[in-house]
C-alpha positions as CSV (number, residue, x, y, z in Angstrom):
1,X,59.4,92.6,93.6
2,X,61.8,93.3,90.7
3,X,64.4,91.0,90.3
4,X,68.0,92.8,89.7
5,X,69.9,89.9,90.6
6,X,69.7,86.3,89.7
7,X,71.9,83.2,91.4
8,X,72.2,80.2,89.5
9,X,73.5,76.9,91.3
10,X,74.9,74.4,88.3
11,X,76.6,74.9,85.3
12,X,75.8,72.6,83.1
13,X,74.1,73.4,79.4
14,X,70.9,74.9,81.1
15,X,72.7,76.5,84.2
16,X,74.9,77.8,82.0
17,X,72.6,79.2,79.3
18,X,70.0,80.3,82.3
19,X,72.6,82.4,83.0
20,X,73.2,83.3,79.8
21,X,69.9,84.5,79.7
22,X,69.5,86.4,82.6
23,X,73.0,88.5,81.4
24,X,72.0,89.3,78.3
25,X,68.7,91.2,79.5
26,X,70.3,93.3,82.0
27,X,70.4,91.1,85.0
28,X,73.5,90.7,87.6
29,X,74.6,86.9,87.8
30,X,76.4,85.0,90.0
31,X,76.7,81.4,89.4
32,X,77.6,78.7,91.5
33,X,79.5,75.3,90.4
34,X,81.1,72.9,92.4
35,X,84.6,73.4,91.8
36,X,86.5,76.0,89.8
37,X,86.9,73.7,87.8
38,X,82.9,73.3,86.6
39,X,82.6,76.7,87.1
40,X,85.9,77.4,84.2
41,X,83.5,75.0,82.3
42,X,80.3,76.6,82.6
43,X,82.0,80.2,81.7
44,X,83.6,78.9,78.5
45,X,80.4,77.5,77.4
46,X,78.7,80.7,77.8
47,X,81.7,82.4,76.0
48,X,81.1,79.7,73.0
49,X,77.1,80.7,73.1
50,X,77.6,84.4,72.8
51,X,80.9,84.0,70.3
52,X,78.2,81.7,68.3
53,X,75.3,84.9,68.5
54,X,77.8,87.2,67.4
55,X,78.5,85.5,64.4
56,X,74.6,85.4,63.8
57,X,74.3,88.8,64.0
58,X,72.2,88.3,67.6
59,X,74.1,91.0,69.8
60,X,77.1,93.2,69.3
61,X,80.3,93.0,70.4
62,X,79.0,95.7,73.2
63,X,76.0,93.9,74.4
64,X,78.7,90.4,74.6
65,X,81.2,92.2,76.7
66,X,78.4,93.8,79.0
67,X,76.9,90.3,79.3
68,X,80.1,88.7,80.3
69,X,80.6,91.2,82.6
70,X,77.8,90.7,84.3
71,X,78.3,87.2,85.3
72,X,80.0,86.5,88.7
73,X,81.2,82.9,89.1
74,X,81.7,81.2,92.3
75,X,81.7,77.8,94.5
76,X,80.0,78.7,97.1
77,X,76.2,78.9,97.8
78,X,76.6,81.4,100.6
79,X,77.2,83.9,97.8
80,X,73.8,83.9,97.3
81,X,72.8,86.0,100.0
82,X,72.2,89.4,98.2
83,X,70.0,87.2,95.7
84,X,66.3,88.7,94.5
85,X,66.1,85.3,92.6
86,X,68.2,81.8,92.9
87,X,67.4,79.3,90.2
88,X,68.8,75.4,90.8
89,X,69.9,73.6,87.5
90,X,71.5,70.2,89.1
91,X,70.9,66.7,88.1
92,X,67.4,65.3,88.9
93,X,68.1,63.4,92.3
94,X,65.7,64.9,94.7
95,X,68.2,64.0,97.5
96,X,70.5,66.7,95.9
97,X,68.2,69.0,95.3
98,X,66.4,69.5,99.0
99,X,70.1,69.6,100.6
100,X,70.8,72.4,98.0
101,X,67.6,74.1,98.8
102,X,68.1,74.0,102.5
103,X,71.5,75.3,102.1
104,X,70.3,78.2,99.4
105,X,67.2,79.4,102.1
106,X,69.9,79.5,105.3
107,X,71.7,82.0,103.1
108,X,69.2,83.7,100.8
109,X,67.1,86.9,101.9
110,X,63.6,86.2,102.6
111,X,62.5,88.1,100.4
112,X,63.9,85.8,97.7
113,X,62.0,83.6,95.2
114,X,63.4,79.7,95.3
115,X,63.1,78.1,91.9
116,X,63.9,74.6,90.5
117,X,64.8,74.3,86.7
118,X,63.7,70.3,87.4
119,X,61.8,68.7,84.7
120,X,60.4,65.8,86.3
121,X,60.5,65.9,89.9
122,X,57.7,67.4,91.9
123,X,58.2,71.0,92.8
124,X,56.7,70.2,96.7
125,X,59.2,68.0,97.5
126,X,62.0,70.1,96.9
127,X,60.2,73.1,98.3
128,X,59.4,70.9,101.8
129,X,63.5,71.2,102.5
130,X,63.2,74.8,103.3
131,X,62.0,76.9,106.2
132,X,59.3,79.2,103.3
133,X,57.5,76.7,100.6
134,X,55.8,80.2,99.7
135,X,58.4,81.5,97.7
136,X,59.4,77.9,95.8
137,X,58.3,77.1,92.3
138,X,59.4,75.6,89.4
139,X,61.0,77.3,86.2
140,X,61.4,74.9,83.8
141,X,63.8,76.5,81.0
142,X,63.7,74.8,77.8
143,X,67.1,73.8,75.8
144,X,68.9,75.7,74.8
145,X,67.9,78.6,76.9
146,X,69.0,81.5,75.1
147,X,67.1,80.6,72.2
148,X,63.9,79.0,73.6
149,X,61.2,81.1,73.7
150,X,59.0,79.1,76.3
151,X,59.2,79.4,80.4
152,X,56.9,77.0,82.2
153,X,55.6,78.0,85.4
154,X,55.2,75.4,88.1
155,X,52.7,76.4,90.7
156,X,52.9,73.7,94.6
157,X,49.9,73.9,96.6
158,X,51.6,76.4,98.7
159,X,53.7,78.8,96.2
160,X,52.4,82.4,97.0
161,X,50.1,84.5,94.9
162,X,53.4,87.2,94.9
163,X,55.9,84.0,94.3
164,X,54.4,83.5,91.1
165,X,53.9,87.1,89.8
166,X,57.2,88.1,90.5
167,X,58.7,85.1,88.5
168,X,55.8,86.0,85.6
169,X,57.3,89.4,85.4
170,X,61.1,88.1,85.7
171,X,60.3,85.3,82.6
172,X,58.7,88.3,80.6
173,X,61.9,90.2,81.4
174,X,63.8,88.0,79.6
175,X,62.0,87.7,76.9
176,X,59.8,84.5,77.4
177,X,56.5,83.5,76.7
178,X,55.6,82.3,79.8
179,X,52.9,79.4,81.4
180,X,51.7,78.3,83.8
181,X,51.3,74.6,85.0
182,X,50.3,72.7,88.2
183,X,53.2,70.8,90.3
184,X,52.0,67.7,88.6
185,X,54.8,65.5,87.2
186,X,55.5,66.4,83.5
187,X,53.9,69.4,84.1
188,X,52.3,70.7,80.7
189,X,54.7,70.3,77.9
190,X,56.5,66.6,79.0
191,X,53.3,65.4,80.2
192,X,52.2,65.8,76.3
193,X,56.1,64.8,75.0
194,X,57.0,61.9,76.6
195,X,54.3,59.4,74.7
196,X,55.3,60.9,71.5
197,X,58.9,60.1,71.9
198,X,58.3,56.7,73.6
199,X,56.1,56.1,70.5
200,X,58.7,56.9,68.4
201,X,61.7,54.5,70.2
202,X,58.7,51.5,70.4
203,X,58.2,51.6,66.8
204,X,61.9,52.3,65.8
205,X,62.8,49.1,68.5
206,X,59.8,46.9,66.6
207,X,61.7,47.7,63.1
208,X,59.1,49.1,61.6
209,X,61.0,52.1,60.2
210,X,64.5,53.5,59.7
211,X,65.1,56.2,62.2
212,X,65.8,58.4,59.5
213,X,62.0,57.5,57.8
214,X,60.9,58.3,61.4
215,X,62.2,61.4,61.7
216,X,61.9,62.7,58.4
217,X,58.2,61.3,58.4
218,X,57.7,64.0,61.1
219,X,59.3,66.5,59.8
220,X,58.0,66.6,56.8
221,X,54.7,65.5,57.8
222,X,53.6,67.3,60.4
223,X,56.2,70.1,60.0
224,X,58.0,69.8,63.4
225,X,61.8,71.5,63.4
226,X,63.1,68.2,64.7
227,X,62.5,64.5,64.5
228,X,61.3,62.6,67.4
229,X,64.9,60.6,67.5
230,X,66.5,63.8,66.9
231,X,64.6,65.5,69.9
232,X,65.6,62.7,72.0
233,X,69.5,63.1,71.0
234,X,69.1,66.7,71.6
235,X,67.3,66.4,75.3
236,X,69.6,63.9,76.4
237,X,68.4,60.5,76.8
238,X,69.0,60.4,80.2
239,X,67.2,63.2,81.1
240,X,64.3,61.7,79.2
241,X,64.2,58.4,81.1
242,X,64.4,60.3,84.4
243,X,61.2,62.3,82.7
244,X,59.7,58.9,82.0
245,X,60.6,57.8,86.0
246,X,58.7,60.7,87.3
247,X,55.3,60.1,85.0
248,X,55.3,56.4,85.6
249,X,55.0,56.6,89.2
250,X,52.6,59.4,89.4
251,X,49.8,58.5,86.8
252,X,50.9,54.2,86.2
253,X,50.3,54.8,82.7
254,X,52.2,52.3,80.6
255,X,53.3,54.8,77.6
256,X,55.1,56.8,80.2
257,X,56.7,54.0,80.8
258,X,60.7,53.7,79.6
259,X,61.0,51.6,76.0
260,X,64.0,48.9,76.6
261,X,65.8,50.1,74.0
262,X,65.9,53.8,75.8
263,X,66.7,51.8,79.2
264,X,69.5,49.5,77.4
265,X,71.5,52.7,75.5
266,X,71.4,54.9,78.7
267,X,72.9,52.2,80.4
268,X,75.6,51.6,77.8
269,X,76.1,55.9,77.7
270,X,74.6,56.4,74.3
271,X,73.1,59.2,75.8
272,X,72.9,61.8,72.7
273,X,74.9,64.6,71.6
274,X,76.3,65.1,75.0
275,X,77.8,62.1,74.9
276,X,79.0,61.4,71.6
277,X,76.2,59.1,70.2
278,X,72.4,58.2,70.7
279,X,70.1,57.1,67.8
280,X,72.5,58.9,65.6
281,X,76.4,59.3,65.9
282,X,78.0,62.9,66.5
283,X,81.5,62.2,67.1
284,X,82.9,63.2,63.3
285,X,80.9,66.4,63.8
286,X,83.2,66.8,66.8
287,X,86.3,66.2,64.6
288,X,87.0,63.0,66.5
């Protein structure tokens, strides 16, 4: 099945740049928020993206205005009923995320493919809150989405054979390398993260390095584009410590296991970029 029209339920920076995504290879959007308020959020931070990639030289006036236009914006989930595809990017609370999916399958066609943008939760338990498990997998996006050339396929014990070849073909459609992981918690490419960037916060915690050394020791060292404290201001280190959740309690392996430090500056909203601060402060850059 080609997918013509995608629905995307959350506006936040990967709902929002999902949908970015989808509009800028030809696709008809609709996305859903929970107020008009989120939803006059989420446009005006797609607007910001594409004002930033015409700057760059990424797209054309033309090909920003036909984006735009593409995108519908809504609050309401029944909406969603002329969907080929519906993508959920809502915080990780599985509670949240199987009412949302037994609300999107009362109102989607059948014919419709059911995909989580969740990080850390397994795909089968989301996928149990609706009448078709078949069609559910997991399409993990990587931030930010418009620019990130990875799509990571997340394959239950009971997605379909046609589930996962039509959201192959709808990755490559928009330009992503795509692959393919088993609905194991962290999947491939947090499964192999998460140590790294605990490692990083332990030995940053023990005071055995500047966080600048840290970074720039892997930047410079083993040419990654960003340092592990960087990466962690950048992912949000919220969403990192719900990551580090998930692994613990599937494999009880102590480096998945949350530093304190992470723990302690979550709790006190040091959360990264999104927030202001995290290992590193952001709030000048923000002209506050």
């Amino acid at each position: 099945m080609e997918i013509r029209r995608a629905g995307i339920v959350g506006g936040g920076l990967m709902g929002s740049g999902i949908a970015e995504v989808c509009a800028r290879h030809g696709l008809r959007v609709r996305l859903v928020e929970a107020s008009p308020e989120l939803a006059g959020a989420a446009r005006g931070r797609v607007e910001r993206s594409m004002a930033r990639a015409l700057e760059r030289g990424k797209m054309s006036e033309a090909e920003r205005d036909a984006a735009l236009a593409s995108i519908e914006w809504s609050t309401d989930v029944a909406d969603l009923g002329d969907a080929d595809l519906v993508i959920e990017a809502i915080p990780e609370r599985l509670d949240l995320k199987r009412d949302l999916f037994a609300r999107i399958d009362a109102v989607a066609p059948e014919s419709a493919v059911l995909a989580t943008n969740t990080s850390s939760i397994p795909v089968i338990d989301i996928a149990r809150a609706t009448r078709h498990p078949e069609r559910v997998l997991g399409t993990h996006f990587f931030n930010p989405a418009p620019v990130m050339r990875l799509l990571e396929l997340v394959r239950t014990v009971l997605t379909s054979d046609a589930t996962l070849e039509t959201a192959r073909e709808f990755g490559e459609r928009i330009g992503k390398r795509v692959i393919v992981a088993q609905d194991r918690a962290g999947f491939i490419v947090n499964l192999l993260l998460a140590p790294y960037l605990n490692g990083a916060v332990r030995l940053y915690e023990a005071g055995l390095a500047s966080r600048e050394d840290i970074d720039a020791g892997m930047r410079l060292g083993c040419n990654h584009p960003m340092g592990p404290l960087e990466l962690l201001d950048h992912i949000g280190l919220d969403t990192h410590m719900a990551v580090c959740a998930a692994l613990h309690e599937e494999y009880a392996n102590p480096d998945h296991a949350a530093p304190p430090l992470l723990r302690r500056m979550v709790a006190a909203g040091l959360l990264g970029r999104k927030s202001g601060r995290g290992f590193y402060d952001y709030r000048e850059s923000r002209g506050s």
